[in-house]
C-alpha positions in Angstrom: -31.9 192.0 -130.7 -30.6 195.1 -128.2 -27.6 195.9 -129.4 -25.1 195.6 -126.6 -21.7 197.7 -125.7 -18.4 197.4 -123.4 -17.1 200.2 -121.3 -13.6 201.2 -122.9 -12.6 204.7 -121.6 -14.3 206.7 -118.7 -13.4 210.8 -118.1 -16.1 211.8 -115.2 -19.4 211.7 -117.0 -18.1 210.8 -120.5 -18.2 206.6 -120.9 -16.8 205.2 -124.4 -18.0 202.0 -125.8 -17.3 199.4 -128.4 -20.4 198.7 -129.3 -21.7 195.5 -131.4 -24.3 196.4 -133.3 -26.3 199.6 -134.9 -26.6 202.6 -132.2 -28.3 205.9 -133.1 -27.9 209.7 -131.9 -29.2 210.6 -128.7 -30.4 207.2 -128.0 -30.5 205.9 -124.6 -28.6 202.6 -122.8 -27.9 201.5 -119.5 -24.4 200.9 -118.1 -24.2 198.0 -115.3 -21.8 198.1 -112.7 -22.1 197.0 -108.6 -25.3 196.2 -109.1 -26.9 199.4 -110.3 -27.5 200.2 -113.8 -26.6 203.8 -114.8 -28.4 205.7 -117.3 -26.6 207.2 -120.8 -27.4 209.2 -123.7 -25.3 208.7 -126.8 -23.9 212.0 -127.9 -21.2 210.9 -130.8 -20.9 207.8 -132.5 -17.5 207.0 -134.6 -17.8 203.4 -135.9 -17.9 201.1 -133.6 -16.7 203.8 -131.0 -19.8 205.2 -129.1 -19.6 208.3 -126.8 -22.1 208.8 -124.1 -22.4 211.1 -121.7 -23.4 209.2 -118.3 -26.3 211.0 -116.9 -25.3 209.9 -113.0 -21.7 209.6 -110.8 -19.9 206.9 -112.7 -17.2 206.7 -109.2 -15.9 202.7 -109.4 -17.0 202.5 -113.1 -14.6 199.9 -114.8 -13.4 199.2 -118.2 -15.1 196.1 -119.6 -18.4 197.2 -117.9 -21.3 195.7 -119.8 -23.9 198.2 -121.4 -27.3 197.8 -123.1 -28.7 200.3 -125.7 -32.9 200.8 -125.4 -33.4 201.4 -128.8 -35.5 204.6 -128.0 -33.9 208.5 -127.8 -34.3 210.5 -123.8 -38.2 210.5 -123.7 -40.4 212.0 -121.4 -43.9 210.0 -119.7 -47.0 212.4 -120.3 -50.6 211.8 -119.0 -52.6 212.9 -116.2 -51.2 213.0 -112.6 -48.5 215.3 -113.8 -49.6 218.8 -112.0 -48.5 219.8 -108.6 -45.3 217.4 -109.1 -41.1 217.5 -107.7 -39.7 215.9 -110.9 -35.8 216.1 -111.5 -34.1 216.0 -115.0 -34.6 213.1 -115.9 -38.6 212.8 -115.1 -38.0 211.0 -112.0 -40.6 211.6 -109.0 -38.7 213.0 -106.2 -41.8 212.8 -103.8 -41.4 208.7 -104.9 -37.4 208.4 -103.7 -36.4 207.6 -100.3 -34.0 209.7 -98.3 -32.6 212.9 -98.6 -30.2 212.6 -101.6 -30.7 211.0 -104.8 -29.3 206.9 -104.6 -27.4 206.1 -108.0 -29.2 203.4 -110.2 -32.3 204.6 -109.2 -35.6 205.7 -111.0 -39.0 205.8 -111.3 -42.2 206.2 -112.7 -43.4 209.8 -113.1 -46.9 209.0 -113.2 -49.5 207.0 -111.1 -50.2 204.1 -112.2 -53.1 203.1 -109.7 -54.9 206.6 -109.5 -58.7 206.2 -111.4 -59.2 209.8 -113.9 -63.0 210.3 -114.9 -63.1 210.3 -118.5 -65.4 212.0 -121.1 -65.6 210.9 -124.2 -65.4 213.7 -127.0 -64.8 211.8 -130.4 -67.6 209.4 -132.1 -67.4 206.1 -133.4 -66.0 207.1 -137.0 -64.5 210.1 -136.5 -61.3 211.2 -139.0 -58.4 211.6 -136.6 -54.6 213.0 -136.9 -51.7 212.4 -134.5 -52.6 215.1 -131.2 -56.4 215.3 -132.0 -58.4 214.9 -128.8 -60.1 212.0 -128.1 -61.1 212.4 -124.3 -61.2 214.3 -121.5 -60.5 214.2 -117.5 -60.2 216.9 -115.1 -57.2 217.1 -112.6 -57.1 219.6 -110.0 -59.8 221.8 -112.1 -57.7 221.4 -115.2 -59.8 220.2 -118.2 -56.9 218.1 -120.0 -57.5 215.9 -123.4 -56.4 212.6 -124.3 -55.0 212.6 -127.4 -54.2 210.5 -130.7 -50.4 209.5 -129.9 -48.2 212.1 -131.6 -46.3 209.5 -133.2 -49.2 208.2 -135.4 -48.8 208.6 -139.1 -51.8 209.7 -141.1 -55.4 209.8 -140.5 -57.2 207.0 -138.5 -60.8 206.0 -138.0 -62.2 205.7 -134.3 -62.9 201.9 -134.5 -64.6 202.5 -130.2 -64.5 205.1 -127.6 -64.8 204.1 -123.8 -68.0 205.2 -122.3 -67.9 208.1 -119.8 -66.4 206.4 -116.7 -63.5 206.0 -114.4 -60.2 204.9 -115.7 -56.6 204.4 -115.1 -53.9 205.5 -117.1 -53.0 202.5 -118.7 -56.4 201.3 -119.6 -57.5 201.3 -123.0 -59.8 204.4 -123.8 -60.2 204.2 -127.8 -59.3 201.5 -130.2 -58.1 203.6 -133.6 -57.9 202.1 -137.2 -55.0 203.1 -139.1 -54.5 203.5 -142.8 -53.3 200.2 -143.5 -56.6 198.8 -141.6 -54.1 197.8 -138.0 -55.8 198.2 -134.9 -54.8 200.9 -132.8 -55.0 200.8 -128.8 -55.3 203.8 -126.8 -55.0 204.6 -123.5 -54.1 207.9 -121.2 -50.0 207.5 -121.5 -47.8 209.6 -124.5 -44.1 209.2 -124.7 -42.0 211.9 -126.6 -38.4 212.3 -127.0 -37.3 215.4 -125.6 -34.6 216.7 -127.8 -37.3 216.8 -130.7 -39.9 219.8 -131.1 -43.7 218.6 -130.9 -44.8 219.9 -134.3 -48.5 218.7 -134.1 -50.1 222.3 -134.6 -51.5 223.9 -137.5 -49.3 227.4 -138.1 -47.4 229.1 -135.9 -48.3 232.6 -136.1 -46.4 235.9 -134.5 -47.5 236.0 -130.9 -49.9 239.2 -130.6 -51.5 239.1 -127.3 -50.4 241.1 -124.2 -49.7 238.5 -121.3 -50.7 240.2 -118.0 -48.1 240.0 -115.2 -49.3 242.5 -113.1 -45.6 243.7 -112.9 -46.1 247.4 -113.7 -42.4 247.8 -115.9 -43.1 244.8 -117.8 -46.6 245.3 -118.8 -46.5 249.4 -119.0 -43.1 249.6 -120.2 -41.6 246.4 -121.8 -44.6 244.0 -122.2 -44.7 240.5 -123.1 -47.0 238.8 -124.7 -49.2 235.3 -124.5 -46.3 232.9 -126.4 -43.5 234.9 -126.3 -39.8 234.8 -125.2 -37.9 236.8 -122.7 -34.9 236.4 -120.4 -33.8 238.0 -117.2 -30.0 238.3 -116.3 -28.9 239.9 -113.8 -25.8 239.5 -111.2 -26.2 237.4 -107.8 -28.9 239.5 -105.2 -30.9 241.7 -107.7 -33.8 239.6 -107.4 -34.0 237.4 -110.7 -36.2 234.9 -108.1 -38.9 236.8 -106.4 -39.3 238.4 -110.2 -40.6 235.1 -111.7 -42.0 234.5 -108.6 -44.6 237.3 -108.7 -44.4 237.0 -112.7 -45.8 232.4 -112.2 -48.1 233.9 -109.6 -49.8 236.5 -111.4 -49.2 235.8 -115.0 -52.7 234.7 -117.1 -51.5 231.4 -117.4 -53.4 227.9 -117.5 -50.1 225.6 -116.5 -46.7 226.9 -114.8 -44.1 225.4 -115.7 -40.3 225.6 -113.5 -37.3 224.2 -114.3 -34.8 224.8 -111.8 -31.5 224.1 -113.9 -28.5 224.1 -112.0 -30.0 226.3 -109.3 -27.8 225.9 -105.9 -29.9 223.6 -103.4 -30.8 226.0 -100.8 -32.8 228.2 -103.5 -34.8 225.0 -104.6 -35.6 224.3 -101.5 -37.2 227.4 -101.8 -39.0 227.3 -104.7 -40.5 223.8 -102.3 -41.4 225.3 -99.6 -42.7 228.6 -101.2 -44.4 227.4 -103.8 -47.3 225.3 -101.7 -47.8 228.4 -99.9 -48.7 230.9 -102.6 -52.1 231.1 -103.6 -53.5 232.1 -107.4 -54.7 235.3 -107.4 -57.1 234.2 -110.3 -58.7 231.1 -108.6 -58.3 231.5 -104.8 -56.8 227.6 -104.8 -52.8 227.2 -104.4 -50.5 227.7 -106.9 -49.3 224.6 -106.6 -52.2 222.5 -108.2 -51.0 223.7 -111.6 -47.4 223.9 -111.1 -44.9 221.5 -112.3 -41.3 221.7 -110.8 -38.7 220.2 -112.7 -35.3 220.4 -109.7 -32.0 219.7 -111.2 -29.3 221.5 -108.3 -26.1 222.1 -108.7 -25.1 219.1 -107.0 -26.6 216.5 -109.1 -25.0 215.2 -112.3 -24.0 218.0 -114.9 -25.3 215.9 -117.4 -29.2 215.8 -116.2 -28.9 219.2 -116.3 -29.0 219.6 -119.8 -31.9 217.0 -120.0 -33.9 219.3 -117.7 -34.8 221.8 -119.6 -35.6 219.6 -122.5 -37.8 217.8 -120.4 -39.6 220.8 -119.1 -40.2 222.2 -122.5 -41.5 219.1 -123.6 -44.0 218.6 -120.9 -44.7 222.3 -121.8 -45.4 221.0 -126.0 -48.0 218.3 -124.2 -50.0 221.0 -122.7 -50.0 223.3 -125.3 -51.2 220.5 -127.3 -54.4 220.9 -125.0 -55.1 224.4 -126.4 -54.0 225.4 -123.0 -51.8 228.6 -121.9 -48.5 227.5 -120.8 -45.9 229.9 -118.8 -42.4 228.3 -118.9 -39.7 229.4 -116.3 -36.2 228.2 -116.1 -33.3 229.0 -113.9 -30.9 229.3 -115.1 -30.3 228.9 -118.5 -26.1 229.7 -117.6 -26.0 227.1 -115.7 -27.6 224.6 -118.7 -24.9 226.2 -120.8 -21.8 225.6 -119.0 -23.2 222.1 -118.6 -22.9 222.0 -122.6 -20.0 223.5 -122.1 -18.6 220.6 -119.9 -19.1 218.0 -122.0 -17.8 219.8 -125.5 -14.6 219.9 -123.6 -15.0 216.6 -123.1 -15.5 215.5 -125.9 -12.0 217.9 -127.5 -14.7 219.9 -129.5 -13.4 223.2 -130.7 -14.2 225.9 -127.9 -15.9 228.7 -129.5 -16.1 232.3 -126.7 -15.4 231.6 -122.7 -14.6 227.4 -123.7 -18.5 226.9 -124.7 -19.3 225.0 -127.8 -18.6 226.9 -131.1 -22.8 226.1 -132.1 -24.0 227.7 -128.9 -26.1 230.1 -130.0 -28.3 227.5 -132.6 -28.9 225.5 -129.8 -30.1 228.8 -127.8 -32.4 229.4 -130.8 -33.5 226.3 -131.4 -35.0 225.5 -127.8 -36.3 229.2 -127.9 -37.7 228.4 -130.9 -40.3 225.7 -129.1 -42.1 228.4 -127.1 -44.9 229.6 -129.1 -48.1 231.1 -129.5 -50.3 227.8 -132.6 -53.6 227.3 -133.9 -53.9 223.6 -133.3 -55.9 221.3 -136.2 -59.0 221.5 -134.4 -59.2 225.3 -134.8 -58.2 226.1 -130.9 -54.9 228.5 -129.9 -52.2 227.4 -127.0 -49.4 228.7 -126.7 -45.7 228.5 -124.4 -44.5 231.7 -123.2 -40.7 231.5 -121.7 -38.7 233.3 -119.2 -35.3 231.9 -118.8 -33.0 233.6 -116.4 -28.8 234.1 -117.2 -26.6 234.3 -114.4 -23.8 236.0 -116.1 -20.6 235.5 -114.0 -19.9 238.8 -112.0 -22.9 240.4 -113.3 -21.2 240.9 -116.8 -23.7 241.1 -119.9 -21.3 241.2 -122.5 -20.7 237.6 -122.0 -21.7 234.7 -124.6 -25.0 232.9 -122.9 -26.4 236.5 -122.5 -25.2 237.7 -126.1 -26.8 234.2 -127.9 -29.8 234.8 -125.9 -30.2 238.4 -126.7 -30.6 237.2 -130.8 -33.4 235.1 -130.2 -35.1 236.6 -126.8 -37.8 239.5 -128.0 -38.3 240.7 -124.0 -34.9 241.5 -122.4 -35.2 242.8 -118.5 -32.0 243.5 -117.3 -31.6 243.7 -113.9 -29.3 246.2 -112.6 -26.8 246.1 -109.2 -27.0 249.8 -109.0 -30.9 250.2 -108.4 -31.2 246.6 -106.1 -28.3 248.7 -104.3 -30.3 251.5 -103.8 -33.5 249.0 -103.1 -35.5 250.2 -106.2 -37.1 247.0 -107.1 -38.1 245.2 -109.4 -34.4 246.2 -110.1 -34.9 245.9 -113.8 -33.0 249.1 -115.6 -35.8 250.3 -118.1 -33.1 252.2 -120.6 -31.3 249.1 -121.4 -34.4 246.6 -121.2 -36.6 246.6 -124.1 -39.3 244.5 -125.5 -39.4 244.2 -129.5 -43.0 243.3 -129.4 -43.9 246.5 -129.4 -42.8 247.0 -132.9 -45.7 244.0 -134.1 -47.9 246.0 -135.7 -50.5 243.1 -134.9 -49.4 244.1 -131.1 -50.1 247.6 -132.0 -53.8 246.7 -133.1 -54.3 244.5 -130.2 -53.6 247.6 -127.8 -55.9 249.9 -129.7 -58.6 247.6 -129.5 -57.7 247.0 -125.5 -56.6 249.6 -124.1 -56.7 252.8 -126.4 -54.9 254.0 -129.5 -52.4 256.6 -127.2 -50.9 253.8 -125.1 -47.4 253.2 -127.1 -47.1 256.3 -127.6 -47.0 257.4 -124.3 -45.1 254.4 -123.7 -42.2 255.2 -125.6 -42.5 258.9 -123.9 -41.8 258.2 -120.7 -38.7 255.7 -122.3 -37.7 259.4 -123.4 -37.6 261.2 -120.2 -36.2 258.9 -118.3 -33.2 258.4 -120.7 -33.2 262.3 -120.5 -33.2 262.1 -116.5 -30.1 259.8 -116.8 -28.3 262.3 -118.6 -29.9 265.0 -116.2 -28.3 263.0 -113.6 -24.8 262.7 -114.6 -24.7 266.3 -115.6 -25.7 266.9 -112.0 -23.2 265.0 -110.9 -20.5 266.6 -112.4 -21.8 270.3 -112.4 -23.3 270.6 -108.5 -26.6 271.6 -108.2 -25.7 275.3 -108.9 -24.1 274.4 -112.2 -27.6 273.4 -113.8 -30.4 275.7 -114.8 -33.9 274.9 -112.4 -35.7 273.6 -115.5 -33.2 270.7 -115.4 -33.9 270.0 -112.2 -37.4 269.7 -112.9 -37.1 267.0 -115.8 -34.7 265.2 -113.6 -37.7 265.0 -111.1 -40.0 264.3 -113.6 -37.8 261.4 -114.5 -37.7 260.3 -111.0 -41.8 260.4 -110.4 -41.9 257.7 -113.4 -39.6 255.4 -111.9 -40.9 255.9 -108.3 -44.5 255.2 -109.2 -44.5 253.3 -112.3 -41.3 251.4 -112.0 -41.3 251.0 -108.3 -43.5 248.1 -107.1 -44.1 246.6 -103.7 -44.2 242.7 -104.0 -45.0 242.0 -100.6 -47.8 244.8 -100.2 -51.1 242.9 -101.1 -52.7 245.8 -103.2 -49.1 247.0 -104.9 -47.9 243.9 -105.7 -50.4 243.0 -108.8 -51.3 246.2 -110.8 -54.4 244.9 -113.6 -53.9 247.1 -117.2 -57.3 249.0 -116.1 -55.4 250.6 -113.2 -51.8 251.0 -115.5 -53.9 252.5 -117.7 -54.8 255.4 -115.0 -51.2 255.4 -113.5 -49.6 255.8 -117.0 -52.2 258.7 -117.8 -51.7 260.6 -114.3 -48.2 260.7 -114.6 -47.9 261.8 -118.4 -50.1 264.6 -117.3 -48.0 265.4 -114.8 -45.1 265.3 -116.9 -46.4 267.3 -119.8 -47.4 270.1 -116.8 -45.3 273.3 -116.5 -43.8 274.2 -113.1 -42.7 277.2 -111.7 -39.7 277.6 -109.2 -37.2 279.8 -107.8 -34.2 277.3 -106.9 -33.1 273.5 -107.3 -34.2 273.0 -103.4 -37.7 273.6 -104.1 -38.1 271.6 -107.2 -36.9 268.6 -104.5 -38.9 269.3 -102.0 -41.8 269.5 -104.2 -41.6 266.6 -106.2 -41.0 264.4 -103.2 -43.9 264.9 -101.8 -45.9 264.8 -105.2 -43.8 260.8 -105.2 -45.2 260.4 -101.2 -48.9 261.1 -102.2 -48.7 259.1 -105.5 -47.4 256.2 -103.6 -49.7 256.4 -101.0 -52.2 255.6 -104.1 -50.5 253.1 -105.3 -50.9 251.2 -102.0 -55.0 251.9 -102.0 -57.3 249.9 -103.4 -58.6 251.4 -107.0 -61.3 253.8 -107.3 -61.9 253.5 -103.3 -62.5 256.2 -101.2 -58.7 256.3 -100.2 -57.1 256.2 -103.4 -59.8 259.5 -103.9 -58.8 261.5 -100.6 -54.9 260.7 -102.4 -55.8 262.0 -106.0 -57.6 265.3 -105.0 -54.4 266.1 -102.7 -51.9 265.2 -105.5 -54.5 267.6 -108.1 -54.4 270.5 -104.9 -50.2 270.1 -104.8 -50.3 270.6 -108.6 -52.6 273.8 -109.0 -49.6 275.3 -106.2 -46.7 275.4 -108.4 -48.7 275.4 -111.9 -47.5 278.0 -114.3 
């Protein structure tokens, strides 16, 4: 029997019950009233007391309401039909709902139901299995993606039949398992998983090693991240935290891309809709779209799904992986999921720990950081999760605690800086204070030597040198005039300047500029450490200006020519005829 409950408090999105029977943690019930039945989550139980936070408006919600409880914790629908899909928090298909806002009550199915999937059979009559091993596999929008074992199967099973290769719908049975205890085991295209629990059906979790191309030449040249890793972007409002993951989900060697908008103000979703169908992937010449999942959940909707969204997307994010596939996880913005915590811990009288958020924020940072990862699943394969959150810190201060918890679990930090989108340097991301502690892996380090070359962190971590050194340079300036500071200053100022205007610079809307591949860092990082490690000779402060801007003009000019072409040629025998001028 359900057990059943009775509305007895209500403050906003917080709903106390008496309840009559046994209710568990996180588990789900519904909540009648005028006809629609609001969805719950239980979030603290005392007794017979049950606290749940209501996951819609609960305006005219009365005391002596009648609730039901599921039985079942918030879980997510998986199966094919997913990609190129407008969920919100809570896994409901916006492209199903009618009208412009969300009506109360109302869900729906995330999947199709009807759609027919051709399926290919991979396991044999008699074949060992485990929870997650694959059984089938159907293509959607030129994604190979398995049908597994269900995770929640215990043990090892037998394959009792397969389904022939064929058409299918979700819901039909493709393989009938046996179980240990000799139970027959239907199986057809559909998994459910409850998203506040990890999906552990991997092998070993080993350090994440491989560089993850972006094409975004101050991540990848100077503060790389790598397939399965973690990273976060704050910045303040206007320094272009957007177009960043923008470029980094268009470009980024990624199978599945993944965006949860949490919290996001409604005009920027909108966006991310109308945007998104429009890009096309650089690595396929099909739109982005077809393997992009959005997960929307605006400001305006109910705090509560918020929370749920990001859950949801990492989940979805564990079901691919699953696949052996590469999975790039966005969310924006993690501040906003945080003050939703925030809300209800308030809510609920819970101690406040820094700025009112709960006193265990930062385990609950490290724990959903802790999903994204580079496994080896059972079957021998790798996938992996690599996630970019972004943190709106309010009034663009860093010190604050959603950007401090993050900064402890986060290996890739890119801090975007007011100053330089003020003086339209973009990617605005300030390379002194970013930093990316993959490079310290000495698995990272062998990976690069067998890549690239042997010389490439090294020269890495000397242009992190000189333009620390510039910075300095800079204030001294500043303070001195340009009298006050002997001419060989000037010069490493420059020198400072040329890596940031040709490394760290980027145009995203030039079509050659905006995606850099490591064989052309390679050359830019090289040309410029020569230049760098050349010695100059100069009279006065005003020539060392003049002469470095136009060695910035020429190299520029390369950076918008296609590589190796007759252009980018014409622009690198000028820039080698400016430097014999002023060599000493």
């Amino acid at each position: 029997m359900a057990t059943k409950g009775t509305v007895s408090g209500v403050i906003a999105n917080m709903v106390t019950l008496v309840v009559d029977g046994p209710v568990s943690q996180n588990e789900i019930c519904y909540i009648s009233t005028g006809g629609d039945k609001l969805m719950a989550e239980v979030i603290k139980v005392v007794g017979t007391q049950v606290y749940v936070q209501v996951f819609e408006s609960t305006r005219g919600l009365k005391v002596g309401a009648e609730a039901e409880f599921t039985g079942h914790m918030l879980e997510v629908t998986l199966g094919p039909g997913m990609l190129s899909k407008n969920y919100d928090g809570l896994q409901n298909d916006l492209d199903k709902m009618d009208g412009v806002f969300l009506k109360r009550g109302q869900y729906t199915y995330p999947l199709d139901k009807e759609s027919k999937w051709h399926f290919v059979p991979l396991a044999k009559v008699g074949d060992k299995v485990e929870a997650a091993a694959w059984l089938g596999q159907v293509d959607e929008n030129f994604q190979p993606l398995k049908i597994m074992v269900p995770f929640q199967q215990k043990g090892v099973c037998t394959v009792k039949s397969i389904a022939t290769e064929g058409d299918y719908s979700i819901e039909d049975t493709v393989a009938v398992l046996t179980d240990e205890d000799g139970n027959d085991v239907y199986v057809n295209m559909i998994q459910k998983w409850p998203v506040k629990r990890a999906m552990t059906n991997y092998k070993e979790k080993p350090r994440p090693f491989k560089l993850l191309e972006t094409g975004v030449r101050v991540i990848d040249t100077v503060n790389p991240i790598v397939e399965g890793g973690t990273g976060f972007i704050p910045g303040p409002f206007g320094t272009g935290k957007t177009v960043l993951q923008h470029a980094i989900s268009k470009q980024a060697e990624a199978d599945i891309v993944i965006i949860a908008a949490c919290g996001e103000r409604a005009n920027e979703v909108v966006e991310i809709f109308t945007e998104f169908p429009e890009l096309v992937d650089p690595h396929t010449g099909r739109k982005l779209m077809e393997r992009t999942i959005i997960i929307a959940n605006t400001s305006n909707m109910p705090v509560a799904a918020r929370e749920a969204s990001v859950y949801t997307a990492m989940t979805i994010a564990e079901y691919y992986r699953s696949m052996g596939l590469k999975v790039l996880l966005m969310a924006d913005s993690t501040s906003r999921w945080a003050q939703a915590l925030r809300e209800m811990s308030n809510r609920m009288e819970e101690l406040p720990g820094p700025d009112a958020f709960p006193m265990d924020l930062s385990s609950i940072i490290s724990n959903f950081y802790g999903r994204a990862g580079y496994v080896k699943l059972n079957n021998g394969k790798t996938g992996s999760i690599t996630f970019i959150g972004t943190v709106s810190p309010a009034g663009g201060n860093l010190k604050e605690p959603v950007t401090e918890n993050t900064k402890k679990v986060a290996r890739c930090f890119y801090a975007l800086e007011q100053d330089r989108a003020d003086k339209k340097r973009y990617p605005a991301v300030n390379p002194i204070d970013s930093y990316s502690k993959y490079i310290e892996y000495p698995e990272f380090e062998d990976y690069i030597t067998t890549h690239i070359n042997a010389e490439w962190i090294g020269k890495v971590n000397e242009i992190k040198t000189r333009l620390q050194r510039g910075k300095e340079i800079a204030e001294q300036i500043n303070i001195l005039g340009d009298d006050g500071v002997p001419v060989e200053y000037h010069v490493t100022f420059w020198k400072s300047e040329l890596i940031d205007f040709v490394i760290l610079q980027q145009d995203a809307f030039d079509e050659i500029d905006a995606v850099t591949p490591m064989e052309r860092q390679e050359a830019i990082l090289n040309m410029v450490i020569d230049i760098c490690h050349t010695e100059f000779e100069f009279d006065n402060f005003n020539e060392v200006m003049d002469y470095f801007k136009k060695m910035i003009n020429i190299c520029k000019q390369m950076n918008y020519s296609k590589f190796k072409s007759e252009e980018y040629d014409k622009f690198r025998k000028q820039l080698q005829e400016l430097i014999e001028e002023r060599k000493a």
